[in-house]
C-alpha positions in Angstrom: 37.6 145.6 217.1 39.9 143.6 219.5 38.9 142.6 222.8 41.2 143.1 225.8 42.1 141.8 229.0 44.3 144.2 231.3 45.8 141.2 232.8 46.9 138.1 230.5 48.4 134.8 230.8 47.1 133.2 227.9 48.7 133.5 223.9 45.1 134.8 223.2 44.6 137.7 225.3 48.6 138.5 224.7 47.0 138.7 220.9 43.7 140.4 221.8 45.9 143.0 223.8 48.5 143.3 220.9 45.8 143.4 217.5 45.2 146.9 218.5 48.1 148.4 217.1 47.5 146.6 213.9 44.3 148.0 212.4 43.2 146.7 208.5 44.3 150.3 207.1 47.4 150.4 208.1 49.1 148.3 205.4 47.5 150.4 203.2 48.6 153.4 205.0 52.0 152.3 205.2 52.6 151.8 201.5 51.1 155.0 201.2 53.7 156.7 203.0 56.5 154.9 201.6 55.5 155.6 198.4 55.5 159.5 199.0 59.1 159.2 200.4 59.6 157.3 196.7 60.4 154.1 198.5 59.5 150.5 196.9 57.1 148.9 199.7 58.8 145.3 198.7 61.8 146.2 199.3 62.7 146.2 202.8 65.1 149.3 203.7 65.2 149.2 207.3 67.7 152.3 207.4 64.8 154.7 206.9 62.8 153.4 209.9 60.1 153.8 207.3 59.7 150.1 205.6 59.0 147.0 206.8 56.6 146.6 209.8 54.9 149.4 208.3 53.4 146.8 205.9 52.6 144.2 207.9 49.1 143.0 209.2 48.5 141.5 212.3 48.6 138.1 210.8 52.6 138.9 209.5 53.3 140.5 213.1 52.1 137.7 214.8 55.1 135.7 213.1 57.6 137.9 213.3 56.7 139.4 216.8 56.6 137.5 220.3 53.3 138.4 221.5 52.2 135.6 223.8 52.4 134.2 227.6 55.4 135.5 229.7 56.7 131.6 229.9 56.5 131.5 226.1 58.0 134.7 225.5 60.7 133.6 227.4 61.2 130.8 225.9 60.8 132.0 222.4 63.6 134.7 223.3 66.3 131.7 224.6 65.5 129.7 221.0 66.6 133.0 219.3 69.7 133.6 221.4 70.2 129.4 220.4 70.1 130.2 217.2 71.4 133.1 216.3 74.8 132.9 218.6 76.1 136.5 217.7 72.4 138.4 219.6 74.1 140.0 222.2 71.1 142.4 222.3 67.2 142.4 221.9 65.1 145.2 221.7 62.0 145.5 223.2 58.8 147.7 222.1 55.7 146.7 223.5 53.6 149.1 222.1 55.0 150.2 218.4 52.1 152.2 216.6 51.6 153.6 220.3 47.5 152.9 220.3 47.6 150.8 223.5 47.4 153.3 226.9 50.4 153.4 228.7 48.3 152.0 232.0 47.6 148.7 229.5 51.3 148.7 228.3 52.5 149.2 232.3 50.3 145.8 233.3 
C-alpha cells in the first residue's frame, strides 16, 4: 500500500501520491483485457486506447510519466519541448486509472 501526503514538494511524496493508480494486478489485468479484444500486449497500438500504459507497472510509469516536484516537472516538460521541436501540445492526466479522490488530485 502507498503512503500519501495531500500536500507534496518532494519527488517522493509526488510518487507515494501517484503509486496508487498503479497496483501489482493491473499489468496482469491489462493483458487480460487486451487479449479478449484479440490484441498482442507487445505490440503497442495506441489507436485503440487499449495498449500500452495498460501494461505498465509503476516502476515503467515512473519513466515514462513526470511524477515529481512542481520545479522538476517543469523542468522536465521544457527538456521535452527542447527536444522534440514539433510538441506544440502536452496533455495532462493526473489521475489516469482514476483511484486517487478528486480532493487529492485538486491539491
Amino acid at each position: 500500500m502507498c503512503s500519501v501526503s495531500w500536500q507534496f514538494k518532494t519527488r517522493a511524496e509526488a510518487h507515494a501520491v501517484a503509486c496508487e493508480n498503479w497496483r501489482d494486478t493491473d499489468t496482469a489485468n491489462g493483458i487480460a483485457f487486451m487479449k479478449s479484444l484479440g490484441l498482442n500486449a507487445s505490440q503497442p497500438d495506441f489507436t485503440t486506447g487499449a495498449v500500452g500504459w495498460m501494461t505498465w507497472d509503476f516502476a515503467q510509469a515512473k519513466e515514462i510519466c513526470i511524477y515529481d516536484e512542481p520545479a522538476a516537472c517543469v523542468e522536465r516538460l521544457q527538456c521535452l519541448q527542447e527536444q522534440l521541436s514539433s510538441m506544440y501540445q502536452c496533455i495532462l492526466e493526473f489521475n489516469r486509472r482514476g483511484r486517487i479522490p478528486s480532493a487529492r488530485v485538486r491539491e
